[in-house]
C-alpha positions as CSV (number, residue, x, y, z in Angstrom):
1,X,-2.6,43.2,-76.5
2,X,-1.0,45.1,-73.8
3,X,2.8,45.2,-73.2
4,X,4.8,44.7,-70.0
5,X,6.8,48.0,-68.7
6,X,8.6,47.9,-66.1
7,X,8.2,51.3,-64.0
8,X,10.5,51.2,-61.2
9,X,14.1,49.2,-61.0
10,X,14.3,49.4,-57.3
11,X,17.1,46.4,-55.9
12,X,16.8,45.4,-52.0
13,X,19.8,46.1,-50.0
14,X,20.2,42.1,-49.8
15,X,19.8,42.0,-53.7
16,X,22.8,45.0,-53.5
17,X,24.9,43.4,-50.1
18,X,28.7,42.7,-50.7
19,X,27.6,38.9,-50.3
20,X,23.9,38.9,-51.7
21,X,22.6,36.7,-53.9
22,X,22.3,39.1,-56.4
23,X,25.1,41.6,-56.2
24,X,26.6,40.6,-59.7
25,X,23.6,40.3,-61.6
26,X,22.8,43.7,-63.6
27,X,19.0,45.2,-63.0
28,X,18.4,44.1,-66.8
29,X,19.2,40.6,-65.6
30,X,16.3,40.8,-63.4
C-alpha cells in the first residue's frame, strides 16, 4: 500500500491575499 506525501506546500498569492479565501487557514489545514 503506498502512502500519500505531500512534497511541496506552495499557497497561491490569492490563497495568501489580505482578503483571500484562504488567508486564515494554516497549510496543514489544506
Amino acid at each position: 500500500m503506498r502512502d500519500a506525501v505531500i512534497v511541496s506546500t506552495a499557497r497561491t498569492p490569492i490563497g495568501k491575499a489580505y482578503r483571500g479565501a484562504f488567508n486564515a487557514t494554516t497549510p496543514q489545514a489544506l
